[in-house]
C-alpha positions in Angstrom: 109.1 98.9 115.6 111.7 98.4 112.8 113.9 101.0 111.0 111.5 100.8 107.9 109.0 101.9 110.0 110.3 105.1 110.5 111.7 105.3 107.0 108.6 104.7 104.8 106.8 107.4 106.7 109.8 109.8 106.6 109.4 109.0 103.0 106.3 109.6 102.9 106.4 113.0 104.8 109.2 114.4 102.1 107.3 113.2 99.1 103.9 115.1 100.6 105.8 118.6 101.7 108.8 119.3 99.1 106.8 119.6 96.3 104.5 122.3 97.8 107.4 123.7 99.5 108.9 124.8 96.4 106.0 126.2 95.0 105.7 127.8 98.3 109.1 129.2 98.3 109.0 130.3 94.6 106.0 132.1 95.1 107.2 134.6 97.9 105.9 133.1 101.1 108.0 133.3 104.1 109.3 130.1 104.9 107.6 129.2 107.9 104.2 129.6 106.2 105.4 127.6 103.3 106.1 124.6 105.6 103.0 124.7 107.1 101.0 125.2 103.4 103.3 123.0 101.6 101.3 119.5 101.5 97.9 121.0 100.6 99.8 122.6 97.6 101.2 119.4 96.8 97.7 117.5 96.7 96.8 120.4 94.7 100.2 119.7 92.1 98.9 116.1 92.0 94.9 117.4 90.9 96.2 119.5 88.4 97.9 116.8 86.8 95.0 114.3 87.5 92.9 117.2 85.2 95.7 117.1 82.7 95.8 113.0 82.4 92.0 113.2 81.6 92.8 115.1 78.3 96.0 113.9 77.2 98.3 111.2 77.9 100.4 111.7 80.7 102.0 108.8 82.6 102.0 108.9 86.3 105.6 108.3 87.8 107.9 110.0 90.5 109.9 112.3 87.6 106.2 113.3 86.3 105.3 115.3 90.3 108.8 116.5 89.4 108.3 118.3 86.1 104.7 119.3 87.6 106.6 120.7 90.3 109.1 122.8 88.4 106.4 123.9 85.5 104.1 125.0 88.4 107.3 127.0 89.8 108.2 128.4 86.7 104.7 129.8 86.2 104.5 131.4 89.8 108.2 132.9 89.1 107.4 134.3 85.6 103.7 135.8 87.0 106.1 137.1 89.5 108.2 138.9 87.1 105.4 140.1 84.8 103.7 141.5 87.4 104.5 144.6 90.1 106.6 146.2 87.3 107.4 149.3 89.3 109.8 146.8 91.7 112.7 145.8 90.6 113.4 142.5 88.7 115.2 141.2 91.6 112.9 142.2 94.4 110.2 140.7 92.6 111.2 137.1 91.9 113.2 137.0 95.2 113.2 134.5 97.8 112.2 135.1 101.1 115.4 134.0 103.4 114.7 132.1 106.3 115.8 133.9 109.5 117.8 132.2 112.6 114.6 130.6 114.9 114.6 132.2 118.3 113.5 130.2 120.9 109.7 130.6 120.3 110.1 128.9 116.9 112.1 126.0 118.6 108.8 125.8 121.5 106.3 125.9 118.4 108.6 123.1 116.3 109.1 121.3 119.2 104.7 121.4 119.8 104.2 120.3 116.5 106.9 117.7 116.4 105.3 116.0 119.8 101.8 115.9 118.9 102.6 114.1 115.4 105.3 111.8 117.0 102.2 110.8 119.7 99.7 110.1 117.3 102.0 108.4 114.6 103.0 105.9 117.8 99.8 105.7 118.8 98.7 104.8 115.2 101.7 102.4 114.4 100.4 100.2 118.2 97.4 100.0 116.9 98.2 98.8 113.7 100.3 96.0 115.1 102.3 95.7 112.1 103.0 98.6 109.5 101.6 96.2 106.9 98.3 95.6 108.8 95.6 96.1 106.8 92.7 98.0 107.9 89.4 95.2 107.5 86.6 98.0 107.1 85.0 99.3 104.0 86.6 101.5 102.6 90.4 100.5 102.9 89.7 98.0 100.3 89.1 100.6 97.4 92.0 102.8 98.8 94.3 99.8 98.4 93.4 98.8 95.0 93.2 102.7 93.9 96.6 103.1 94.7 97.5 100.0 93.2 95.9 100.9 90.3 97.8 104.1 89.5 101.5 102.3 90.7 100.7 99.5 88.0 98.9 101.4 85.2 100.4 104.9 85.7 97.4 106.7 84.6 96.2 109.2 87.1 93.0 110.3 85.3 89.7 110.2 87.7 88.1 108.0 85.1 90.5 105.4 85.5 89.3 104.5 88.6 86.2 103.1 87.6 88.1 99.8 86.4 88.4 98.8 90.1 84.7 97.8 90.7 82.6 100.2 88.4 83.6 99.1 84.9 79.9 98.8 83.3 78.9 102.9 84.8 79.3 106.0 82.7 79.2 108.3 84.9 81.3 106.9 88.2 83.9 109.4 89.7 85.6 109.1 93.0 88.5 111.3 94.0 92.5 109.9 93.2 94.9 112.0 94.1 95.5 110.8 97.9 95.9 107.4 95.9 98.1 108.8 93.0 100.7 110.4 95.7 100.3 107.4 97.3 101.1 105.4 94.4 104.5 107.9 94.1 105.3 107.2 97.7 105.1 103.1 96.6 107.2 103.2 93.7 110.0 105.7 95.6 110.3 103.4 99.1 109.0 99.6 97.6 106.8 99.6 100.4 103.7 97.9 100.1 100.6 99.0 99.3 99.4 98.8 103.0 102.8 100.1 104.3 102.2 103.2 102.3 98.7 103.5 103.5 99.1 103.3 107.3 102.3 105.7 107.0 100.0 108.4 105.2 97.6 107.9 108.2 100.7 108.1 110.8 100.9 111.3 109.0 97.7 112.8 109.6 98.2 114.3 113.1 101.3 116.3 112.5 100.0 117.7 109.2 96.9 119.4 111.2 99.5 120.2 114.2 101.6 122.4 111.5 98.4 124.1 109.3 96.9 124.8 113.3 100.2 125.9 114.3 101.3 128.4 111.6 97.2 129.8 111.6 97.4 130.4 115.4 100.6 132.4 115.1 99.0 134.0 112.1 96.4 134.9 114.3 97.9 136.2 117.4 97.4 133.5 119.9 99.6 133.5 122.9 102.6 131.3 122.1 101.5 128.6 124.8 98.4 127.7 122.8 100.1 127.9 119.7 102.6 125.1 120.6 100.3 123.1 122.9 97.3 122.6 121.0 99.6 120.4 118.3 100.1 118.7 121.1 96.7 117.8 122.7 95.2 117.2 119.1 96.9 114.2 119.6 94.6 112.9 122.5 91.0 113.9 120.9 89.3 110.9 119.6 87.0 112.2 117.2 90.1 113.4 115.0 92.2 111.8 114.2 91.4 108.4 115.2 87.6 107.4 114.5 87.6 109.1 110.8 90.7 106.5 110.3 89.9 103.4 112.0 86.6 103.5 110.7 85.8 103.6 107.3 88.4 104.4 107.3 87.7 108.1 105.8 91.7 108.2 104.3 91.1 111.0 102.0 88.1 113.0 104.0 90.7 112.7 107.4 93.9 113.9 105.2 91.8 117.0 104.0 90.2 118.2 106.6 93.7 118.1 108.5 94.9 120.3 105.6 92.1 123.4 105.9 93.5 125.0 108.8 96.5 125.2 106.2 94.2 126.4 103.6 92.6 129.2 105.7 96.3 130.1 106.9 97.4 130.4 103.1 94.4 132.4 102.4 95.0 134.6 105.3 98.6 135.0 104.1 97.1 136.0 100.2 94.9 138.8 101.0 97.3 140.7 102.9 99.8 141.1 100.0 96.7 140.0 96.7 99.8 138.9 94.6 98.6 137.1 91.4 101.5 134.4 92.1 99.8 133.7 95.8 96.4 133.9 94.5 97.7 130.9 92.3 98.5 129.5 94.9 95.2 129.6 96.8 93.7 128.0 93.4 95.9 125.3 93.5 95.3 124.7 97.2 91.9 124.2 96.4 92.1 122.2 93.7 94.1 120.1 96.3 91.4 119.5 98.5 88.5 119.1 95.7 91.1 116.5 94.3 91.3 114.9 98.4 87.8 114.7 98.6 84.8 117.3 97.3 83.4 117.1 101.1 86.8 118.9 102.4 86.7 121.7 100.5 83.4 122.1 101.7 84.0 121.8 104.8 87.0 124.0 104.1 84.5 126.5 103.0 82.7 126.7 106.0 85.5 128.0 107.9 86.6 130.3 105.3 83.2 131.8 105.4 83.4 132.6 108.9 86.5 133.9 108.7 85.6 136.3 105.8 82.9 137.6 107.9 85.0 138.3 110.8 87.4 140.2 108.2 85.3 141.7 106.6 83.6 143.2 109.9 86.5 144.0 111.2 87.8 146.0 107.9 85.3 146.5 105.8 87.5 148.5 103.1 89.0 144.9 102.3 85.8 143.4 101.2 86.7 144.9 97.5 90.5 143.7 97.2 89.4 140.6 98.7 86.8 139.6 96.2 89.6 139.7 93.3 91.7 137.6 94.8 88.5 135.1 96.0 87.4 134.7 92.9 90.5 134.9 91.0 91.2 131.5 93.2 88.1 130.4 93.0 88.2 130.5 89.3 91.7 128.9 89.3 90.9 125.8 91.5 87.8 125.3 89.2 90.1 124.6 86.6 92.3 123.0 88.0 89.9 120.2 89.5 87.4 120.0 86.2 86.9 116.3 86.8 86.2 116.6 90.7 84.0 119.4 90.7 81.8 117.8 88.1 82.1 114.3 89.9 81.2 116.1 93.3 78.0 117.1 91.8 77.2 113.4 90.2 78.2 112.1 93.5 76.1 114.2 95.9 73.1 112.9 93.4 73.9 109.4 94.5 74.1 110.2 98.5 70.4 111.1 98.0 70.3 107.0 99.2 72.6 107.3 102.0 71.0 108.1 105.5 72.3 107.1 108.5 69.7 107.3 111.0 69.6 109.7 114.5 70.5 107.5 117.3 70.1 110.2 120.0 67.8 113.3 121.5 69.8 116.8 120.8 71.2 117.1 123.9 72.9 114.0 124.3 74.2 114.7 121.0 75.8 118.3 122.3 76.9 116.4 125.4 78.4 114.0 123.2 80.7 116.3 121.4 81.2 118.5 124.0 82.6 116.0 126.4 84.2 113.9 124.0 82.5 111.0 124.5 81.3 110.0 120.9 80.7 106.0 120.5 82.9 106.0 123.3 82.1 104.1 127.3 83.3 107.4 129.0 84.1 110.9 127.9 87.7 112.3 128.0 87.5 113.8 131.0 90.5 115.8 131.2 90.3 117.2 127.7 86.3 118.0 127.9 87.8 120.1 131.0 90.4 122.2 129.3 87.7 122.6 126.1 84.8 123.6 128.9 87.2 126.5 130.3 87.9 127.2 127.1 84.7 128.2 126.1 83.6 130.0 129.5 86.8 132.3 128.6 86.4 132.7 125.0 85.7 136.1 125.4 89.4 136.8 126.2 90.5 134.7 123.0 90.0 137.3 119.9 92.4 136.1 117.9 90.2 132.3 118.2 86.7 133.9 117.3 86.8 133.3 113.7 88.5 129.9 113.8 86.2 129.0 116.7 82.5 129.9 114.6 83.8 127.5 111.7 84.1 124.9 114.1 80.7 126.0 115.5 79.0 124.9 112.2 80.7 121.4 112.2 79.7 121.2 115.8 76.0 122.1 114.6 76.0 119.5 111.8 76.9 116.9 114.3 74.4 117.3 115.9 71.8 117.6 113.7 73.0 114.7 112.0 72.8 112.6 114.9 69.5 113.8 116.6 67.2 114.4 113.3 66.2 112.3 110.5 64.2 115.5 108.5 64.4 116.6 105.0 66.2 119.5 105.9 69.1 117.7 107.5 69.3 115.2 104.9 69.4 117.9 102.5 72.5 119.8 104.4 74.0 117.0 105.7 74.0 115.3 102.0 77.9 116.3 100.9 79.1 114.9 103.8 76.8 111.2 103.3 75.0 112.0 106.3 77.5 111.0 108.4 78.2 112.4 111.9 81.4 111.2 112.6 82.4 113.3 110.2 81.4 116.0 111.4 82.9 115.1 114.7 86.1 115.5 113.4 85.7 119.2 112.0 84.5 120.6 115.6 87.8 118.6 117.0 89.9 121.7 114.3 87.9 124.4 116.6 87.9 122.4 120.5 92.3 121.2 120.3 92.3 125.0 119.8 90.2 125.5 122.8 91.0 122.9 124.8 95.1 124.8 124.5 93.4 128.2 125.4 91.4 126.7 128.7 95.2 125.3 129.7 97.1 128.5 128.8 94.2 130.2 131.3 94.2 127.5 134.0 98.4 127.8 134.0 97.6 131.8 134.5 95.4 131.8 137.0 97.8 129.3 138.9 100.6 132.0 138.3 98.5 135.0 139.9 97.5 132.5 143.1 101.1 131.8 143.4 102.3 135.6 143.3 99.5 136.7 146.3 101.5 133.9 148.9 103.3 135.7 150.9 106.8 136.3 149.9 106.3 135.6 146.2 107.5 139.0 145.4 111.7 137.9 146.7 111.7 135.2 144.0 114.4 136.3 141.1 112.9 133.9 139.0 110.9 136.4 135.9 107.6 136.1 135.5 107.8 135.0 132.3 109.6 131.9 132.9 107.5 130.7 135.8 104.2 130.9 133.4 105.8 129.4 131.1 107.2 126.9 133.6 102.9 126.5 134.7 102.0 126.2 131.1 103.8 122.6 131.0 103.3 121.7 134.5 99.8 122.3 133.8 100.3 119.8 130.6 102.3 117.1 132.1 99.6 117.4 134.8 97.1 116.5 131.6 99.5 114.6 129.8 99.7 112.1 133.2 96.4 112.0 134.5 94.8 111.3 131.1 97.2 108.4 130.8 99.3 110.1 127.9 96.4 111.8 126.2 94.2 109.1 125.9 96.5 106.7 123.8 96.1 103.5 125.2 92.1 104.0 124.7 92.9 105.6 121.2 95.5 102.8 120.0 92.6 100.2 121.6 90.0 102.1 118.8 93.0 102.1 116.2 93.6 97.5 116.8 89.8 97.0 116.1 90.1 97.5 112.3 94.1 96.6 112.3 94.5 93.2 114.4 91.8 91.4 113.4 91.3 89.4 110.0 87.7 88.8 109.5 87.9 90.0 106.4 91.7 89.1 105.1 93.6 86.6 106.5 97.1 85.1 106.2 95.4 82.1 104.7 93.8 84.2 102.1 97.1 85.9 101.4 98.7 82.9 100.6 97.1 82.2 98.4 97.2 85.2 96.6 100.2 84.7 96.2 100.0 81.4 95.2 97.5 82.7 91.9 100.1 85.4 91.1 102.7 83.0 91.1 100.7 80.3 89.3 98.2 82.7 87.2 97.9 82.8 83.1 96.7 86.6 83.1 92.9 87.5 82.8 90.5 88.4 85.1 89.4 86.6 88.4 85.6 86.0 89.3 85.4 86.5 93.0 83.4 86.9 95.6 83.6 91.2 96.8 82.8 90.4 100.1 84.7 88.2 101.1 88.4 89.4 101.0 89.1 88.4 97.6 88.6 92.0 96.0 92.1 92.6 97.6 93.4 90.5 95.2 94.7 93.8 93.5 96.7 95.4 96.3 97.8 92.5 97.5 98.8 90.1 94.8 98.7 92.9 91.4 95.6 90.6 90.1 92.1 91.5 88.5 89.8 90.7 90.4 86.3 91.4 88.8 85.1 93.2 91.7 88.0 95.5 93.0 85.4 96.9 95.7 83.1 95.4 98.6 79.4 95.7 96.6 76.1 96.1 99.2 74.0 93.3 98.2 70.8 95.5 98.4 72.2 97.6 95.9 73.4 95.3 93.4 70.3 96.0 91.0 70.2 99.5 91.5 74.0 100.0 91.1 75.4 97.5 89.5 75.8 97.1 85.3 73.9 94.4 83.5 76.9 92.1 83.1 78.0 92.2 86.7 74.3 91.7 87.7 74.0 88.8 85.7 77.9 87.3 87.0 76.4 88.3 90.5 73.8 86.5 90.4 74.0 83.6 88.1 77.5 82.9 87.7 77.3 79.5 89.0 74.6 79.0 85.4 77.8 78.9 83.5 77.9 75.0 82.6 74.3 75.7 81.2 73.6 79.6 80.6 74.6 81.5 77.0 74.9 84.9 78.5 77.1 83.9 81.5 79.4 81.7 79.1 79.7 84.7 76.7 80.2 87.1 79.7 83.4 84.7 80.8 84.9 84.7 77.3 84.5 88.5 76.7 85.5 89.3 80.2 88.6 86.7 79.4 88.0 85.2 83.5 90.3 82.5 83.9 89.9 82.1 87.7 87.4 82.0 90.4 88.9 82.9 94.1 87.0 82.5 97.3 87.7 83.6 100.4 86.5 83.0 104.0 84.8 85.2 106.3 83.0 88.7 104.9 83.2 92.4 105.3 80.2 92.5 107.6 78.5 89.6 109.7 75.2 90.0 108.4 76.4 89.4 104.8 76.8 85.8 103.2 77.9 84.5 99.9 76.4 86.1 96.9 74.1 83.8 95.0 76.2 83.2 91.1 78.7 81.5 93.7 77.3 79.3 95.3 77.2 75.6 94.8 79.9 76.0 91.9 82.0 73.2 93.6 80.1 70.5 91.1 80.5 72.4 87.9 82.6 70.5 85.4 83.4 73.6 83.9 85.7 74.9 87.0 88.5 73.0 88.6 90.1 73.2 92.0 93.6 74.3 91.9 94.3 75.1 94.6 92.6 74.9 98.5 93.9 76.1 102.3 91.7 77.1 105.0 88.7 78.7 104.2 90.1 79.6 100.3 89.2 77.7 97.3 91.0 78.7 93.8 89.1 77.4 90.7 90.7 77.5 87.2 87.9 78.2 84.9 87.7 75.7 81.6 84.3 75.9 79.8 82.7 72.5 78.5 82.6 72.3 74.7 78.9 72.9 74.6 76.2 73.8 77.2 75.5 71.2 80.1 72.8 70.3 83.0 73.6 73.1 85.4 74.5 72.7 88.9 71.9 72.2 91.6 72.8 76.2 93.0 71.6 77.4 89.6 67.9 76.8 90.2 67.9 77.5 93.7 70.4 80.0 94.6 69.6 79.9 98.2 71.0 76.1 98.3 74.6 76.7 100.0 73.6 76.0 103.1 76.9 77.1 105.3 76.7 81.1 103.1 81.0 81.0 103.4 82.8 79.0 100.6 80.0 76.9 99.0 
């Protein structure tokens, strides 16, 4: 590990919080809750400008989330000062002033502080290299996103069709994880994959702080508060398998940011100040903006939690409702574009079903004993979360928290033991997906899980007063439960091998050291094109690597996005159909010649090896090796570069164009 790759996450940390911070701050929060709410308000400072881009022209750069950042503090100060007339001007536009930290604070910092520092080391081994690129699905949009916005500066949601979805009117997918992203890039010089992998270093301690500041909120003993940071940090299902696989960037980001959200919220209805009910509007823009499925999912603890209010005080349910729908309202607004692509979207998961691969109760067994996709269960945690549960009763203040959790739990396992309408119906916003799922009942069992230890370290305390002579120790009591409290974590910490990081980091290298999909060859010459290239757009291949010709190399690749060959007819526009398909026709074919000149490609790039095993190379490019209308550039290992130079007039095609299934080896033919 390098210098840089502490700096670039650092980076990367201060670019996500100070924004929100200030906001925070300007609002009338006390500090400590302003820390731990200050990156969901700065997702939400990026939305709001991603709404504003849509309708008028507004560059994205690091000085733009600056001016956002002071308009959206002058507005909080000046509702401030228009509002509560009967305080003084002073008193209402003050600053809360952060008090000296007694040593709780310092045992709470120093909770949070471990568990992010854990995972972030755990992350950066498996990654290998900061650089690493992730070779799953997903990572290759998020890289060419975020290269998208650094290049182009336009944040607007509609922008990001050019990547792979230029022929579709209606495509929407979420950009502002990519657009601070892109900020982050342009502030360190950190590659796009740098930037990436330090966001996901980042995910841990962001959860650790929002869970942190809510169980303080909510009373929990200080043990729990400052370990469960901690031993998030050793439970699988979040963060790790939402972020080596898929990897889920934006869904993992916000769902570490709702216990923030639901602290924020918690903090808003006790004083219903206009400013902070701003603030919960822009918090949940922030999350629509992250991903529609998080604020979803942040709704379902919020709905608990109201309920458990609401019970509780049932006077409230009145003053709350102003300030719920005065939010609501505001986060509408703020995140036009990604509620109306959340609805467009959830249309389209109609197709996406991942099938139940287990009876309920090995799904509940799963979850419960941490032992999702995984050769054993995590033992020592599954412990701590079953004691947790047996002694819930004692555990008031986790109750509302807990039954949120409950629901993801549910959904896990319906998603994984039934294939009904029903469950395809409610499991829809989320694509049917368990493992994501998972990772919201991992917000309610770290919780736990730091509740069963906090009672296992107090029933060792009462053994250890009844042995005889107990009572002639000076020692206070205080100081030896606190002294059980981490005996009773090293004891966790040790016989779980560090909380599980060796087996985590192992789950983190299978996307990261591998390069099935990319490899240094492939980079090279990348490179190679950039250096060498005339402009236009290159043909390529979008499973095979070459769609990361964007992040990597700041090219234009055709296809910025793998594309499911089963859904290239259903999906796809005509024009990409027809380059998909009959590319290699374009010595012979009209429409593929006048698609090349409109479409300005200059280059055709192939890569070696594909996304997934079962795939092979897509029919328009096979065989083109004997067109007279392409020649080879440039070859390495497993990559071909082709400089596209149309014949005068149409010719005999090649042999591939009447029998696409004639490249016999399916890689570079």
């Amino acid at each position: 590990m390098t210098l840089h790759d502490v700096l670039v996450p650092l980076a990367g940390l201060l670019v996500l919080t100070v924004p929100g911070l200030v906001v925070a701050l300007l609002a009338g929060l006390r500090p400590g809750t302003s820390v731990a709410v200050a990156p969901v308000l700065t997702y939400g400072l990026v939305t709001a400008t991603a709404t504003a881009a849509s309708y008028v022209p507004l560059p994205w750069e690091p000085w733009t989330l600056v001016l956002v950042t002071v308009v959206a503090g002058a507005v909080v100060v000046g509702v401030r000062a228009l509002t509560r007339r009967d305080v003084p001007l002073r008193r209402r536009v003050a600053i809360v002033r952060p008090s000296r930290p007694g040593w709780r604070d310092w045992v709470v910092v120093g909770g949070v502080l471990a568990g992010g520092v854990l995972a972030a080391a755990v992350f950066r081994a498996g990654f290998g290299r900061l650089d690493a690129l992730n070779q799953d699905w997903d990572y290759v949009y998020h890289a060419n996103a975020l290269r998208l916005i650094a290049d182009s500066g336009d944040v607007a949601p509609s922008a990001m069709a050019r990547i792979n979805d230029w022929e579709t009117t209606d495509f929407y997918y979420p950009n502002t994880y990519h657009a601070l992203g892109a900020t982050i890039r342009d502030l360190t010089g950190a590659s796009v994959f740098e930037v990436l992998n330090s966001q996901t270093m980042l995910v841990c301690l962001v959860a650790g702080m929002g869970l942190a500041g809510l169980l303080h909120r909510f009373g929990a003993p200080l043990a729990v508060t400052a370990v469960t940071p901690v031993l998030l940090a050793g439970f699988t299902s979040f963060p790790y398998d939402v972020l080596w696989r898929g990897p889920l960037l934006p869904y993992a980001v916000g769902v570490a940011l709702i216990p923030a959200f639901v602290l924020l919220l918690d903090a808003v209805l006790s004083d219903r100040r206009v400013a902070t009910t701003l603030l919960v509007g822009l918090a949940g823009a922030g999350l629509l903006g992250l991903h529609p499925s998080t604020a979803l999912s942040a709704a379902l603890f919020v709905v608990v939690y109201l309920v458990a209010r609401w019970w509780a005080a049932p006077a409230a349910l009145r003053g709350d409702l102003l300030v719920l729908v005065g939010g609501g309202a505001a986060a509408l607004l703020l995140a036009v574009p990604a509620v109306l692509g959340a609805v467009a979207t959830n249309e389209r998961a109609v197709d996406i079903d991942w099938p139940a691969v287990e009876s309920p109760g090995q799904a509940v067994g799963d979850l419960l004993f941490l032992n999702h996709s995984a050769a054993a269960p995590q033992y020592w945690l599954a412990a701590l979360v079953v004691v947790g549960l047996l002694t819930i009763t004692r555990a008031r203040w986790l109750w509302a928290w807990a039954g949120g959790a409950a629901i993801g739990f549910a959904l896990f396992v319906a998603s994984a033991a039934a294939d009904t309408p029903l469950v395809a119906d409610l499991t829809r916003p989320w694509w049917n997906d368990r493992w994501r799922f998972a990772a919201l009942a991992v917000l309610g069992m770290a919780p736990l899980a730091a509740h069963g230890l906090h009672v296992l370290a107090g029933g060792a305390h009462r053994v250890l007063q009844r042995i005889p002579g107990a009572g002639r120790v000076t020692v206070s009591p205080r100081a030896v439960g606190a002294g059980l409290v981490v005996a009773v974590l090293l004891l966790v910490v040790l016989a779980s091998n560090g909380l599980y990081a060796a087996r985590n980091e192992e789950r983190v290298a299978l996307n990261h050291q591998n390069d099935h999909t990319l490899d240094a060859a492939e980079i090279d010459a990348m490179q190679w094109l950039a250096d060498h290239s005339t402009g236009g757009t290159v043909m390529n291949d979008p499973n095979d690597g070459s769609a990361y010709l964007s992040a990597e190399a700041g090219l234009h690749p055709l296809f910025g996005h793998v594309v499911n060959p089963a859904f290239i007819s259903r999906e796809m526009g005509p024009t990409q159909q027809l380059l998909l398909e009959r590319f290699n026709c374009l010595d012979s074919d009209p429409e593929v010649r006048e698609a090349i000149e409109d479409l300005d490609i200059r280059y055709v790039f192939l890569g070696n090896g594909f996304i997934r095993d079962w795939m092979t190379r897509l029919p328009g490019l096979r065989g083109i090796d004997a067109s007279p209308s392409l020649d080879l550039v440039h070859r390495a290992p497993g990559v071909r570069v082709f400089e596209v130079d149309l014949t005068d007039a149409p010719t005999q095609p090649v042999a591939a164009c009447e029998a696409p299934s004639a490249d016999g080896d399916g890689q570079t033919g």
